[in-house]
VOGU-3710 file (C-alpha; in Angstrom, 3 decimals, decimal comma):
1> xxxxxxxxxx> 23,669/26,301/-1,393  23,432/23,279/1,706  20,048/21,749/1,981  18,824/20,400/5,247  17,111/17,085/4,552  16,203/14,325/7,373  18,003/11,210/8,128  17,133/8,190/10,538  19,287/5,361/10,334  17,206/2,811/11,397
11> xxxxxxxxxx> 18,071/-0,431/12,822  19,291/-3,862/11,897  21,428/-3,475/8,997  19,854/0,232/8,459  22,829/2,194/9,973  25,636/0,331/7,996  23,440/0,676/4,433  22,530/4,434/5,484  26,441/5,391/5,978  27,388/3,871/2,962
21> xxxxxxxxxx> 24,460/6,168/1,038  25,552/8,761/2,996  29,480/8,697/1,953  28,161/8,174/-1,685  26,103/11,386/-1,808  28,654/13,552/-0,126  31,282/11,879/-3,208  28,926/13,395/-5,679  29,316/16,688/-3,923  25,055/17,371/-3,365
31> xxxxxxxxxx> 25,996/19,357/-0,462  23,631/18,393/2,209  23,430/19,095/5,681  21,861/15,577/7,566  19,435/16,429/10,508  19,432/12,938/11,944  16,517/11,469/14,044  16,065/8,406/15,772  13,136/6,074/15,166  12,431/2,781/16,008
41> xxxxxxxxxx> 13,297/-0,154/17,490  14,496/2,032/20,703  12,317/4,374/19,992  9,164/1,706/20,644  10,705/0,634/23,746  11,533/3,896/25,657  7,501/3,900/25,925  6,851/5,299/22,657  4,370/3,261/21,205  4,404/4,954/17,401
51> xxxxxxxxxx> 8,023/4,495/17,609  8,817/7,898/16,474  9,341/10,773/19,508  7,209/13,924/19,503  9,906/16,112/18,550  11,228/14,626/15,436  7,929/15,362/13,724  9,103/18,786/13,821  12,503/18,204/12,010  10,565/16,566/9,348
61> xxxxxxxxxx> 8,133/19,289/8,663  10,676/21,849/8,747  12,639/19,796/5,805  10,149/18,245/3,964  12,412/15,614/2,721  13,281/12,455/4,658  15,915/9,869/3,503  15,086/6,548/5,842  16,777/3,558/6,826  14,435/0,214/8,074
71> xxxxxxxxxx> 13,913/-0,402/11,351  12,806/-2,870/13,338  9,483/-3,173/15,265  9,746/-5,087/18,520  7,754/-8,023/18,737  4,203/-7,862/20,828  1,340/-6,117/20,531  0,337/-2,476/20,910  2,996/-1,444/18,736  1,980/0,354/15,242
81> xxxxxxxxxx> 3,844/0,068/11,974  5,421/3,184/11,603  5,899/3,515/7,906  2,285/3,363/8,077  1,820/5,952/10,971  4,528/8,336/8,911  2,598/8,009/5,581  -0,496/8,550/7,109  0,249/11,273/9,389  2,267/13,474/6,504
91> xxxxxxxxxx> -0,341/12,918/4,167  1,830/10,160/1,749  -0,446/9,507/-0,438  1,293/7,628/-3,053  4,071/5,215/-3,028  6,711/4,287/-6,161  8,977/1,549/-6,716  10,562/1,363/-10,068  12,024/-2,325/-10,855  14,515/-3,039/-13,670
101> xxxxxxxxxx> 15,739/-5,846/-14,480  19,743/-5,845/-14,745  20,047/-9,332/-16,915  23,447/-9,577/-17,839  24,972/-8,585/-14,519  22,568/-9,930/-12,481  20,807/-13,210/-12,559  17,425/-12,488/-14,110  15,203/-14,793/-16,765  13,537/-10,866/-18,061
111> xxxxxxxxxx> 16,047/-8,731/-19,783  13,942/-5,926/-20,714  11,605/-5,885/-16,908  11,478/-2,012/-16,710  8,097/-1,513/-14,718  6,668/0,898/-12,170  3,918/0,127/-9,444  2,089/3,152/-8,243  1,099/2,349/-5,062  -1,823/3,988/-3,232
121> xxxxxxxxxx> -0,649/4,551/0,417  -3,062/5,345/3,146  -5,894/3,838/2,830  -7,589/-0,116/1,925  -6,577/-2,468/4,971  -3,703/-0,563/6,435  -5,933/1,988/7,785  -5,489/-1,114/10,763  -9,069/-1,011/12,082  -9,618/-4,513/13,370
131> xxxxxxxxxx> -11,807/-5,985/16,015  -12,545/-9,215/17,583  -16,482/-8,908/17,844  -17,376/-12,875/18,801  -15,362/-15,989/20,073  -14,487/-17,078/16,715  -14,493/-14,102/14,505  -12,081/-10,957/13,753  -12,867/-8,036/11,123  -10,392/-5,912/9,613
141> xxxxxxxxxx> -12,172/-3,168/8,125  -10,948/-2,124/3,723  -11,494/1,515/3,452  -11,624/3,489/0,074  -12,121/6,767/-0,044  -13,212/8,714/-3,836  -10,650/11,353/-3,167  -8,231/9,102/-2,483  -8,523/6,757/-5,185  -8,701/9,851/-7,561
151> xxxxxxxxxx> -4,929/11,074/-6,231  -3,395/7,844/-6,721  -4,834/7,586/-9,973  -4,885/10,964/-11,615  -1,037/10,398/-10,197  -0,083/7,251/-11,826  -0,563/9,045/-15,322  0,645/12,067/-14,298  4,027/10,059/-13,231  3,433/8,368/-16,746
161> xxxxxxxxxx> 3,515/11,318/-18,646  6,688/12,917/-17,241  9,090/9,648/-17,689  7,795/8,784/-21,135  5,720/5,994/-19,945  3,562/4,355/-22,790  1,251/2,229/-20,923  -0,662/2,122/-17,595  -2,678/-0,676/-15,845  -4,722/-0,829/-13,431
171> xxxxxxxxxx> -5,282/-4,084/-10,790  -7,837/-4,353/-8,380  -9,802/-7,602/-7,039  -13,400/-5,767/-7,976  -15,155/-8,639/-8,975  -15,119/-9,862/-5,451  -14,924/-6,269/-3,685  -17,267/-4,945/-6,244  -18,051/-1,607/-3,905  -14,579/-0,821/-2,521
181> xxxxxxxxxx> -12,160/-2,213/-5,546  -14,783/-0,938/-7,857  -14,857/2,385/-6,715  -11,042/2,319/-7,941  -11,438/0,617/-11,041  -14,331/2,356/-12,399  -12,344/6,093/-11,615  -9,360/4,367/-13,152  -11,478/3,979/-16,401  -13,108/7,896/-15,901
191> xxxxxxxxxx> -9,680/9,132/-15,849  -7,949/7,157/-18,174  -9,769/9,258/-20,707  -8,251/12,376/-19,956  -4,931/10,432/-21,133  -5,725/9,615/-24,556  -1,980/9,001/-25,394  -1,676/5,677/-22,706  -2,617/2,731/-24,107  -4,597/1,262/-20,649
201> xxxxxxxxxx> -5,861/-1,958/-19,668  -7,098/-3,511/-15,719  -6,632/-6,697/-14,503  -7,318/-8,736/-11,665  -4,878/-8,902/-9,158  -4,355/-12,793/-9,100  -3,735/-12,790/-11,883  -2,195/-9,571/-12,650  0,846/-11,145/-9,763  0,847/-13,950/-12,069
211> xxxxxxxxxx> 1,800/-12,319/-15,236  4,368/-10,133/-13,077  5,775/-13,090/-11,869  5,767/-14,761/-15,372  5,401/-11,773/-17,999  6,563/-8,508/-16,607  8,052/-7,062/-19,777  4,626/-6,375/-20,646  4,197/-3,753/-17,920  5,362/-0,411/-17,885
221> xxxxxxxxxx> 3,249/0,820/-15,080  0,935/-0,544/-12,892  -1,627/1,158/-10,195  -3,217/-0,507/-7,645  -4,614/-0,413/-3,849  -2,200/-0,397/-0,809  -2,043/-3,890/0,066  -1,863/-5,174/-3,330  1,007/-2,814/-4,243  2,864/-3,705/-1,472
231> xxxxxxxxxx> 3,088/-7,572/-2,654  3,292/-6,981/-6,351  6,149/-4,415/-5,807  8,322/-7,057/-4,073  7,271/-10,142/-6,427  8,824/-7,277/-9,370  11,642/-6,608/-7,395  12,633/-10,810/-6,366  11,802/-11,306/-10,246  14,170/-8,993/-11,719
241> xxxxxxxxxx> 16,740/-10,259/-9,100  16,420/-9,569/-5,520  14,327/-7,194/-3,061  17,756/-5,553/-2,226  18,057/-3,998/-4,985  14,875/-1,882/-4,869  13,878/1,521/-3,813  10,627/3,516/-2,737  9,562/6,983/-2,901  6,430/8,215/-0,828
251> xxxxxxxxxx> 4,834/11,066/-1,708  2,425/13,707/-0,446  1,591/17,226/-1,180  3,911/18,848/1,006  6,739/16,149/2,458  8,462/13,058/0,666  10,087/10,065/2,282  12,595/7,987/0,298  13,565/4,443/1,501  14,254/0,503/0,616
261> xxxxxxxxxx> 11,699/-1,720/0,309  13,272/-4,150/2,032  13,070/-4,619/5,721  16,065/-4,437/8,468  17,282/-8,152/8,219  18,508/-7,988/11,980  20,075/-11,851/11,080  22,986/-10,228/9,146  22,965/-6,659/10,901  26,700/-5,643/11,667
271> xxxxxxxxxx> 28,203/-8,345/9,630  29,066/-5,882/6,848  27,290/-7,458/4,166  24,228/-5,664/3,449  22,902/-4,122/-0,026  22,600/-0,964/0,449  21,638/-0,615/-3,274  17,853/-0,249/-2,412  18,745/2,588/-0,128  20,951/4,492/-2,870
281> xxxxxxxxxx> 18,288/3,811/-5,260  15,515/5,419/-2,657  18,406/8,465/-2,228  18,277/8,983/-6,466  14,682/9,496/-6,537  15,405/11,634/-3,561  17,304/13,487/-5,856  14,822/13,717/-8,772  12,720/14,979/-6,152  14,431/17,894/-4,758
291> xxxxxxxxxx> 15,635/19,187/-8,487  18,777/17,569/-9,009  18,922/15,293/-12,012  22,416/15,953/-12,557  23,363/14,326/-9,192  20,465/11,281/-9,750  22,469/10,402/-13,010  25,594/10,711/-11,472  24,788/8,436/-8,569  22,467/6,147/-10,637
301> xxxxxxxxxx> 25,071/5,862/-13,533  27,986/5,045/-11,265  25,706/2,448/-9,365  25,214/0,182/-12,563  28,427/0,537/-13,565  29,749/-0,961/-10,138  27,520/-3,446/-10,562  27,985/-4,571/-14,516  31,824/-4,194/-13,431  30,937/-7,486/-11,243
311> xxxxxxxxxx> 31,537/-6,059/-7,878  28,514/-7,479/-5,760  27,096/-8,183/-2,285  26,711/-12,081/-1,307  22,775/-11,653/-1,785  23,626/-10,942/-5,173  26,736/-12,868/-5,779  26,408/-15,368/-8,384  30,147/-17,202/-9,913  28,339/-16,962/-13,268
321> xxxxxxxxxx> 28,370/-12,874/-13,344  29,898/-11,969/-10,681  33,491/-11,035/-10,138  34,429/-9,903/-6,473  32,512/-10,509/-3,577  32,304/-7,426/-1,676  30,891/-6,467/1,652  28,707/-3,155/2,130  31,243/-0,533/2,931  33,365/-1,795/-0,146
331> xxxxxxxxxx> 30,612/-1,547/-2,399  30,215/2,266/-1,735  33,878/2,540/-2,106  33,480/0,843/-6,074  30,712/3,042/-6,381  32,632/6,290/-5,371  35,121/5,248/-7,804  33,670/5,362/-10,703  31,294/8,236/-9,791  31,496/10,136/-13,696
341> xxxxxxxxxx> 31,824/6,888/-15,681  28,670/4,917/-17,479  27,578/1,319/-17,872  28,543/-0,055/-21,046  26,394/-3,215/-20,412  23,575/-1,841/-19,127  21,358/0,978/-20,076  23,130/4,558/-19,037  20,156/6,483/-17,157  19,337/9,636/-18,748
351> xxxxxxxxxx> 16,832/11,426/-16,105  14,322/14,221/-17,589  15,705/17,116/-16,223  12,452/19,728/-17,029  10,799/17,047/-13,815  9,074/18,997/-11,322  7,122/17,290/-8,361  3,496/16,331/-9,665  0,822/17,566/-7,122  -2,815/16,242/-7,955
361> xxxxxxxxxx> -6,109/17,312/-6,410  -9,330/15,347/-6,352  -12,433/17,324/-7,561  -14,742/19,165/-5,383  -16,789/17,409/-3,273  -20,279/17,215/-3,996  -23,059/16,518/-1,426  -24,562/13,291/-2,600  -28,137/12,570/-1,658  -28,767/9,547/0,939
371> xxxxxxxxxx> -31,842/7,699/1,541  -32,196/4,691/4,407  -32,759/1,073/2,668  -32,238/-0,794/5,815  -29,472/-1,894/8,395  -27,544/-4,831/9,107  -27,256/-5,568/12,370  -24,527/-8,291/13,371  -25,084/-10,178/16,286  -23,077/-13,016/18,622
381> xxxxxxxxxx> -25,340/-15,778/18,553  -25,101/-19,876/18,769  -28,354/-20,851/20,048  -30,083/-24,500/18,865  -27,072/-25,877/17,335  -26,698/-23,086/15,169  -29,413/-23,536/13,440  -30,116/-19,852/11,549  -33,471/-21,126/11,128  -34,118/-20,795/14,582
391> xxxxxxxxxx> -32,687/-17,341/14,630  -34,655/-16,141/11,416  -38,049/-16,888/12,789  -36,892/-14,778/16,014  -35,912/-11,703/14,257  -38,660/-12,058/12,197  -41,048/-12,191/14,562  -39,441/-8,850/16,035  -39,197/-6,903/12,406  -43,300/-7,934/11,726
401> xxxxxxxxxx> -43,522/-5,275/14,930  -41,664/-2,516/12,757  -41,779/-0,917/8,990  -39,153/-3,098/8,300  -38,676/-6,995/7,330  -35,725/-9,805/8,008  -34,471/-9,984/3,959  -31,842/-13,038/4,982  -29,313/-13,960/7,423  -25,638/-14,435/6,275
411> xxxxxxxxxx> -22,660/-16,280/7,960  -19,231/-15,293/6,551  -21,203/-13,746/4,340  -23,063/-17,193/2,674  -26,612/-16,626/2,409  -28,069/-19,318/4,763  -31,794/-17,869/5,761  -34,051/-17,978/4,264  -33,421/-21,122/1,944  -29,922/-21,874/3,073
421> xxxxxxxxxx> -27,676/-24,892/2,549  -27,638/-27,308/5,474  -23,419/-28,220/4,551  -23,145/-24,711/5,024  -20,747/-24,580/8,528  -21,557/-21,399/10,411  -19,741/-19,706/12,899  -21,104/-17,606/15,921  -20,969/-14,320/13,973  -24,166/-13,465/11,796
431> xxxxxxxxxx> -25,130/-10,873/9,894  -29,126/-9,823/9,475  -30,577/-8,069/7,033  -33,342/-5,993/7,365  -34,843/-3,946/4,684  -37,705/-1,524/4,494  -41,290/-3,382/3,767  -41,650/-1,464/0,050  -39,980/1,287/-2,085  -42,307/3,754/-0,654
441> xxxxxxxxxx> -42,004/3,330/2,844  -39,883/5,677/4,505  -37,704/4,846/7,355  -35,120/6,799/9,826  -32,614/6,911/12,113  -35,395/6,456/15,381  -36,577/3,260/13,292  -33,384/1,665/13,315  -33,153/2,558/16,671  -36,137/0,979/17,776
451> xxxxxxxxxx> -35,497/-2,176/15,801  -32,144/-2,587/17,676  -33,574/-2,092/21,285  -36,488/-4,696/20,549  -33,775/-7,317/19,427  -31,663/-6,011/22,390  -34,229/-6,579/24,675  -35,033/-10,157/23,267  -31,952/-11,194/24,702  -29,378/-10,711/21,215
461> xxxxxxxxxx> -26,055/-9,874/21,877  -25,192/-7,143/18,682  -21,812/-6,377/17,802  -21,987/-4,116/15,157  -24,576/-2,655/12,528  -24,023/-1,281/8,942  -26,866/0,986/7,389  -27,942/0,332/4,117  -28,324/3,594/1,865  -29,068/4,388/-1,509
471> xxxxxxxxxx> -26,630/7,337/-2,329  -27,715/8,942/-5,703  -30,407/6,483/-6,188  -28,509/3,545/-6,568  -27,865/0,432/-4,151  -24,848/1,630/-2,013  -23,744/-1,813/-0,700  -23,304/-5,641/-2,028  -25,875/-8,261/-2,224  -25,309/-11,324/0,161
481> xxx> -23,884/-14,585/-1,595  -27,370/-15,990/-2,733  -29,049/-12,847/-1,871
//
């Protein structure tokens, strides 16, 4: 039976490494039929600012399963990543990118690097909510969502579990981001024991990436937030011996995208040259996906076998293990050759063939109870020299009017009224804390309303506020530095 699954080629070198996946996959005999759309590069600059047109959405709901090549986003602004804006929009939730380590075929100091980072995929920074509020200061905005951190999660072990993982860690930066990153380490810990049979451990991210970079035979595999995924994946993939080589799945409840890491390296695009390894490795999880481990070992097997046979792309070429330099259309012919045959060298995959997608829910959501603490309220201010003295005994003088009291003022989030440090440089962008007067008084929404109009009408320029709740009964957001 033909299966319809979607196809974009991409741009830069993304058309000549998609053909050559292409030609390998119709070798092994899977049978598909390619509904190709175009995205990108083009794409952006017919007007289309996601970079994808309305109508290809359709062809990728209607197959579910899209096989993608890089593209390229034009340079400028107003134009949105589009991996992002496809993971997002089809509900992508997590992203995978195996990394082994082929040592004595391809130059590597780790022969036994055979890790996984889970990668949670919509959320943290790339949600791309920025703003410029003053002269001299941007915010991006980190959002982390309970649901969402319990999906990635609950998926990590669930992924464990059905390759014969042993161990899974977890890296996050939450002793800095002790609200956001600590949301996702303390679920990590509430989940881990439903796994009994892991062994687990967390790190911190620095130096998690260290230990990749230095020790990653001691991972098996990993879970973290979006952005730190995204650079620990490629540090595993350069250590075990070059980004090219490397291949992502995304995944959601409903649709799957397989790709390369790597991005569409317009310097070398049409030369011939390209890897398309990454790509072929995206198209075997592709496979896994859709039910066909026969064809996944097939096309995996035949992969390392071209490659411990020595027949290698210049980013890979080395005279110490190499034996032929070949260009990218010549590598998928090597490939196609020896489509049935096994490494000797390297380690013959042997794919669990009882794998069916895992689909994860979060639990239901329960109303949590909210009570007002206070408000920060962030305003665009230089006055005397900066002096957020000055400024304190202002707002001060405006909260005495109200149930409510100036707690401190921050800049880039140092403490620095009341009792500040007078080497501490401040910027025009300062955030001011007002809390309620005692435990037992009671304030709302029209007394945070009122406080902002009197400092409005004192002249303050405000840029943004964030109200301060206790959720459950417990302090819902982080203490200033010196607080």
């Amino acid at each position: 039976m033909q299966r319809n699954i979607t196809v974009a080629y991409g741009n830069g070198i993304g058309p000549e490494i998609m053909d050559a996946t292409l030609r390998i996959l119709d070798a092994a005999g899977c049978n598909f039929k390619y509904d190709v759309i175009e995205i990108g590069e083009n794409i952006y600059l017919s007007g289309i600012k996601s970079g994808i047109a309305p109508e290809s959405w359709d062809v990728l709901r209607r197959n579910k399963v899209f096989l993608k090549s890089p593209i390229t986003t034009p340079q400028g602004t107003g134009y949105k990543s589009l991996n992002v804006t496809i993971r997002k929009s089809m509900g992508l939730f997590a992203s995978v990118r195996p990394t082994v380590a082929y040592t004595n075929v391809i130059h590597s100091h780790f022969p036994n690097m055979d890790l996984i980072v889970i990668r949670e995929n919509e959320e943290d920074l790339y949600a791309g909510i920025e703003h410029q509020q003053t002269g001299e200061v941007i915010q991006c905005l980190k959002l982390i969502s309970k649901p969402g951190t319990e999906k990635i999660i609950r998926y990590a072990f669930e992924y464990a579990r059905a390759f014969g993982r042993k161990k899974v860690t977890c890296m996050t930066k939450d002793n800095i981001m002790k609200h956001t990153d600590g949301l996702f380490h303390k679920t990590f810990l509430e989940i881990a024991k439903e796994y009994p049979e892991f062994e687990t451990n967390h790190l911190i991210i620095d130096i998690g990436s260290a230990r990749i970079a230095d020790y990653p035979e001691s991972f098996d595999v990993i879970v973290t937030l979006n952005l730190y995924g995204d650079i620990i994946s490629d540090i595993a993939a350069e250590v075990a011996g070059s980004v090219g080589l490397a291949g992502s799945s995304n995944i959601g409840d409903s649709f799957a995208m397989f790709e390369a890491i790597h991005g569409s390296a317009p310097d070398i695009a049409g030369k011939g040259i390209a890897n398309p390894s990454g790509l072929i490795n995206g198209a075997v999880m592709m496979l896994m996906h859709i039910g066909m481990p026969e064809k996944a070992e097939l096309v995996q097997n035949a992969l390392l076998k071209t490659l411990e046979d020595g027949y290698h792309t210049p980013d890979i070429y080395k005279e110490a293990t190499s034996r032929v330099r070949v260009g990218t259309n010549e590598f998928a012919d090597e490939i196609i050759k020896r489509l049935g045959q096994r490494p000797v060298i390297l380690k013959e995959v042997k794919f669990n063939h009882d794998f069916k997608p895992i689909y994860v829910k979060p639990s239901p959501y329960v109303k949590p109870s909210k009570e007002l603490d206070g408000i920060d309220v962030f305003v665009d201010w230089v006055g005397t020299d900066r002096n957020p003295n000055v400024l304190g005994a202002k707002l001060s003088e405006i909260a005495s009017k109200t149930d409510m009291f100036l707690k401190m003022i921050t800049n880039r989030g140092v403490k620095v009224f009341p009792d500040g440090f007078s080497e501490t440089f401040c910027t025009d962008h300062w955030r001011c804390r007002f809390k309620r007067k005692s435990d037992d008084t009671k304030i709302n929404h029209n007394d945070i309303f009122n406080l902002q109009k009197m400092i409005f009408d004192e002249g303050f320029d405000i840029i943004k506020t964030e109200n301060l709740y206790l959720i459950n009964g417990e302090r819902a957001y982080t203490l200033g530095q010196g607080e």
